[in-house]
N, C-alpha and C positions, 0 to 999 in steps of 0.2 A: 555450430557457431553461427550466430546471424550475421548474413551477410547482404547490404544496401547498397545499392548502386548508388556512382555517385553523383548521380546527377538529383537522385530523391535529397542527400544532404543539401544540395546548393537549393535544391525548392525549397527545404527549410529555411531559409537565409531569414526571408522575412519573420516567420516566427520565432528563428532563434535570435533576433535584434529586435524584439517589441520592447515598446517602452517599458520602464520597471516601473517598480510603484514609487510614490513620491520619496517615501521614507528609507528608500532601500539602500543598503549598504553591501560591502562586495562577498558576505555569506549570502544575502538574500537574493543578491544577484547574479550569484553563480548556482543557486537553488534553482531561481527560474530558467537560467539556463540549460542546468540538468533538464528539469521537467517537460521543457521545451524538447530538445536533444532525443528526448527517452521519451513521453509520451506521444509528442506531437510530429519527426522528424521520423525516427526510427519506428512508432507505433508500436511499442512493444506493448505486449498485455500485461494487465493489475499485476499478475502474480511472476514475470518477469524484471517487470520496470521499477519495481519494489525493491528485488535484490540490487539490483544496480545504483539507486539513489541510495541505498542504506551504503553501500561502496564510498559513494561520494561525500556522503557527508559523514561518514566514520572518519574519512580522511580530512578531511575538510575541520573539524572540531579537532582530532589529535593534531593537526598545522595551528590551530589560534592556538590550542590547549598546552600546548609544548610554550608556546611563548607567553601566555598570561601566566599558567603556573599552576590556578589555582582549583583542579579537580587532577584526581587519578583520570590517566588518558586513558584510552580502549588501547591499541596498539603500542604506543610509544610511553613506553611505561617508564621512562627517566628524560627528563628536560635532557632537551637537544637546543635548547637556544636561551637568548639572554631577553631581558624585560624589553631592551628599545629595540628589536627588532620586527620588521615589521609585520602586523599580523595580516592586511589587508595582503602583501606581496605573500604570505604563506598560504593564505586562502583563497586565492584566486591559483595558482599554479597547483596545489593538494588537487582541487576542483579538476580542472584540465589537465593534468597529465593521467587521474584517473578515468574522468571519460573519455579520453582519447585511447585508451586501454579495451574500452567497454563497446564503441562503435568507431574504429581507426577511422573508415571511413567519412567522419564526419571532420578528419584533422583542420580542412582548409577553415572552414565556417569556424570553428572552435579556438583556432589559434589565433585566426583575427580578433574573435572575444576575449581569448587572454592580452592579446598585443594591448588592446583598447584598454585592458586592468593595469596592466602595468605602466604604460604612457601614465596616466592617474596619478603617479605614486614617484614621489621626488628619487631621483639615482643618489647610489649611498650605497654604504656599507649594512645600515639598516633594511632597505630594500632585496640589496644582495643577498644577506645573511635570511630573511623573510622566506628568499625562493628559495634558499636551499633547505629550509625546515619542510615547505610544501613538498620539494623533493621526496623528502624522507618520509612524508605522512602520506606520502602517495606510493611509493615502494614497498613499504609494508603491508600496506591496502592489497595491491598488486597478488604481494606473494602470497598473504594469510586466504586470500581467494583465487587461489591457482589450484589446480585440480580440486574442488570444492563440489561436484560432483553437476553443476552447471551442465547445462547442452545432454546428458543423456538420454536415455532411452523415452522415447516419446510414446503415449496413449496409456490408458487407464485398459483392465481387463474388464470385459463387457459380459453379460449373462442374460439367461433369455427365463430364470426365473421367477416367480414373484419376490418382490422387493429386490432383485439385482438392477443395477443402472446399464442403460441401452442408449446408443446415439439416436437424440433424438430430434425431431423438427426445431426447427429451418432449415438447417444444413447436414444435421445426422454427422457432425463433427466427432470428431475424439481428441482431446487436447494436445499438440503435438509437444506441448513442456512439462506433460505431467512427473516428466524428471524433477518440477517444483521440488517434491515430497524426497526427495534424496539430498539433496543440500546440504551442505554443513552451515549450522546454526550458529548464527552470529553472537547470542549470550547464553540463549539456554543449551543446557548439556544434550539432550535427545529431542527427536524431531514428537517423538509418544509421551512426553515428558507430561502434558499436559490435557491428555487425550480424556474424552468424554464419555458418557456413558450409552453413546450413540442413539441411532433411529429408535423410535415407540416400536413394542412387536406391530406385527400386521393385524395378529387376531385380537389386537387391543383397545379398549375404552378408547384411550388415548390419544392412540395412531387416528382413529374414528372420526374423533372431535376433530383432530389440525388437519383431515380428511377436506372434513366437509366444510372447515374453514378457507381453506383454499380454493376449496373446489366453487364456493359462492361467492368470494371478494374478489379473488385473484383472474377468474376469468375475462377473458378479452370485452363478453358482453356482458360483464357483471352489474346485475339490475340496482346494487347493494353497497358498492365504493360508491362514497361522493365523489365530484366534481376535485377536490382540495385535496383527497387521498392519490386520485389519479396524477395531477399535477405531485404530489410528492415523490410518487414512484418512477415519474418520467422523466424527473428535476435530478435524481439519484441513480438512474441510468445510464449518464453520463460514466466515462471511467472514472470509478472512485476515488483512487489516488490522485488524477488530476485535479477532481475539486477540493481533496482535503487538502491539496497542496495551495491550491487557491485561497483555501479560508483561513490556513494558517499564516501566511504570508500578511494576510488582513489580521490577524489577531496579533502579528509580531507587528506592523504598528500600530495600531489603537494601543497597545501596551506598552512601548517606547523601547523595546528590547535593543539591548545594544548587539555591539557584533560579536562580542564572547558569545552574550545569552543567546543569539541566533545560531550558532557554533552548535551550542549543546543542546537547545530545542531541538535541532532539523537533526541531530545524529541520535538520541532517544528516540525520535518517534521514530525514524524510518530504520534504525538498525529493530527496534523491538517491534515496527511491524514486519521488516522482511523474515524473521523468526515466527509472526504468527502465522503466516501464507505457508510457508515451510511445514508448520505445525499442521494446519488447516489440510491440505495437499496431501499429509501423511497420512491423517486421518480420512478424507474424502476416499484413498485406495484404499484405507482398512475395510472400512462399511459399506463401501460399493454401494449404495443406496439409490435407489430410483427416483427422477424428480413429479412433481403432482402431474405433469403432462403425461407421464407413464403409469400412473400408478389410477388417475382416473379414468383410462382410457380402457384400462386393465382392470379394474376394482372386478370384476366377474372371479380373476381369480387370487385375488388375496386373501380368502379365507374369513373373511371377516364379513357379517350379517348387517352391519350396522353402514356397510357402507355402497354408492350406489353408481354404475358405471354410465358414465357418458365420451362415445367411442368419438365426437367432435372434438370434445374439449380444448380451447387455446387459451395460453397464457397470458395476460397482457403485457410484457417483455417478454421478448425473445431468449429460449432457455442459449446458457453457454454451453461448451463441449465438454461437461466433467461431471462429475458426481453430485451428489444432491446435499449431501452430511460430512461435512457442518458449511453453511454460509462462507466462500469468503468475503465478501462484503461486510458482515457482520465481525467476522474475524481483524478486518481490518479495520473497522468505524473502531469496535467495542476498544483494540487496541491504540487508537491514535485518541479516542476520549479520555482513558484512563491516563492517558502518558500527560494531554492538557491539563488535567484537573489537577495532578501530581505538580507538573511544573511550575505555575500560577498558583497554584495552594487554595483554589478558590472552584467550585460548578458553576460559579454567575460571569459568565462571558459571552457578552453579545457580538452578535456579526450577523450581514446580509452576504447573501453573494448569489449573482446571477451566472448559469453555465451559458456551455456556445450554444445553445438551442434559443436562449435567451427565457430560462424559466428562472424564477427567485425561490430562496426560503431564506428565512428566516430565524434566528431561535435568540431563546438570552439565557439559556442554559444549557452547558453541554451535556448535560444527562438528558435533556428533550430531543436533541439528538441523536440519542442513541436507543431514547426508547422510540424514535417514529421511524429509526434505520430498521430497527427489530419488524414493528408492524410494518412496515410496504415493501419489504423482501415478500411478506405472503401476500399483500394485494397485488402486488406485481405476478402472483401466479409460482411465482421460480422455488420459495422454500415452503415445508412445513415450519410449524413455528418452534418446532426444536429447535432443528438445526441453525435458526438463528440466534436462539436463545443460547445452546451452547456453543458456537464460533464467538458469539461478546464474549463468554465468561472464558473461553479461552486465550483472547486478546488482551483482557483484562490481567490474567493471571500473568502473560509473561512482560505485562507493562512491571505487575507487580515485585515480579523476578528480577526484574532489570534496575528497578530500584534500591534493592535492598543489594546487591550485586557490583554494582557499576556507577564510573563517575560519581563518584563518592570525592566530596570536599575535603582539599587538606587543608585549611587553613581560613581563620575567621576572618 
């Protein structure tokens, strides 16, 4: 169990009290507060901080969801509450009493957050009746992810053969969550449900090609990336989820989403992306695969004629401590585009947004985004361009899942 001292929570104070965005309502607001809480306070990593926001906002939607009415909830599968009661009091308290679940540690900072939501919200029976739905949609949250297989056994198994993955530079880490890939799945039935047709062989064309595509974009001194590629790969360097959390929060107002629609946006994407990392996780210990930092340092013995060893070789990002196959980056971009494209019914959705380094991008379609996530995994050195290629179609497929499945409309 992760455990924060508490004085790291109270140094969060300022960032868990940044201003909101202008448009923001008390799902968007208790979204930043998560992300805050869990990426920036607690620093938990992508494939952590993922299950947890998926927690929150599973919760968070079955609280509005119970009292609009009007989808199948994930959890609370029969109305617990009436039309006037309040959805803001159910979704701020759903919010807070699951992360206070998630990091206890962080109660003091977190309760003054909630104190400030409900101050907001006129006293009543509507109010009253509000917390106790949040109650309830945070209870269930609680229990359906109680021994959920969270916190286990930490590190990936390691091999010292061709194409086995090895701890490798900066730090020669081993992922201490790779408990990830055990998890129980938040919609899909098995964590292999969706599993790919893994790594190219070594003695292959194939492998060859995304070889020696790596080996000449992705390097640290690569003569061959522009200027504009580099800036992309160091803009998305950043932790993933924290910027997709950023540029959705911007796409929920340029689109005017209300607080249901925010309800059901932030619990699709993030329950259907903490199922692809889960996914991704399972598969990363299937194929144990080796990342290009190993594999061209090593090319002497992978059996392959076509390909040619450089014992320097650096990345231009820094590799993480896990496996090579499949991307999760990709697994998670490929999974939060299909779920926007899905919700909005539309691929033309513009946004800018600058990270804390202070780089920008740009796109006005979300599929440009996901085909330039695909390319600067390998100018960044860190993937072959399978395993990008298949982490998208893996995210893709359980956005897919989750549609045809879940929060399903009862009523026009």
């Amino acid at each position: 169990m992760f455990r924060y001292a508490a004085a790291a929570a109270l140094m969060g104070l300022a960032a868990l009290t940044a201003p909101a965005l202008a448009a923001a309502d008390t799902v968007t607001q208790w979204n930043q507060n998560a992300a805050n809480s869990l990426y920036v306070t607690a620093a938990q990593p992508p494939n952590v901080s993922v299950l947890h926001m998926a927690m929150v906002q599973g919760a968070v939607y079955d609280a509005v969801n119970a009292i609009d009415g009007g989808r199948e909830g994930y959890l609370l599968t029969s109305r617990v509450a009436t039309p006037t009661d309040s959805k803001d009091a159910a979704a701020a308290t759903a919010a807070y009493k699951t992360l206070v679940s998630i990091v206890p540690v962080q109660e003091p900072v977190l309760t003054a957050l909630y104190n400030a939501s409900l101050a907001g919200i006129s006293d009543g029976a509507a109010k009253t009746r509000g917390i106790a739905v949040g109650n309830a949609a945070a209870a269930a949250m609680i229990a359906a992810r109680t021994a959920d297989g969270r916190f286990g056994t930490p590190g990936f198994l390691t091999g010292t053969t061709p194409g086995a993955w090895r701890p490798v530079l900066p730090a020669f880490g081993n992922d201490p969550n790779a408990w990830t890939k055990d998890v129980k799945p938040f919609l899909i039935e098995r964590a292999s449900q969706f599993r790919s047709s893994g790594p190219y062989d070594l003695d292959s064309r194939k492998y060859a090609r995304d070889f020696a595509e790596v080996k000449a974009i992705g390097s640290a001194s690569s003569t061959t990336r522009t200027a504009d590629q580099t800036q992309a790969a160091l803009y998305w360097a950043e932790s993933p989820p924290r910027t997709w959390n950023r540029i959705v929060n911007t796409l929920s107002t340029t689109q005017g989403l209300s607080l249901v629609e925010n309800a059901r946006l932030f619990a699709e994407l993030y329950l259907t992306v903490a199922d692809t990392f889960i996914a991704v996780w399972d598969e990363k210990a299937h194929y144990s695969f080796w990342r290009p930092i190993t594999a061209i340092r090593e090319a002497h013995t992978d059996g392959n004629d076509a390909t040619t060893r450089d014992e320097n070789w650096l990345p231009l990002v820094a590799n993480p401590p896990y496996p090579e196959h499949p991307s999760g980056h990709l697994g998670l971009s490929g999974s939060i585009c299909k779920t926007l494209q899905q919700f909005f019914g539309t691929d033309k959705l513009e946004w800018s947004d600058t990270n804390v380094a202070g780089r920008t991008r740009s796109y006005s379609r979300v599929s440009d985004a996901v085909e330039e996530i695909v390319d600067l995994r390998v100018w960044s050195g860190l993937h072959f361009r399978k395993a990008d290629e298949d982490a998208e179609r893996i995210g893709r497929r359980i956005a897919k899942y989750r549609e045809t499945h879940y929060f399903e409309r009862l009523h026009d």
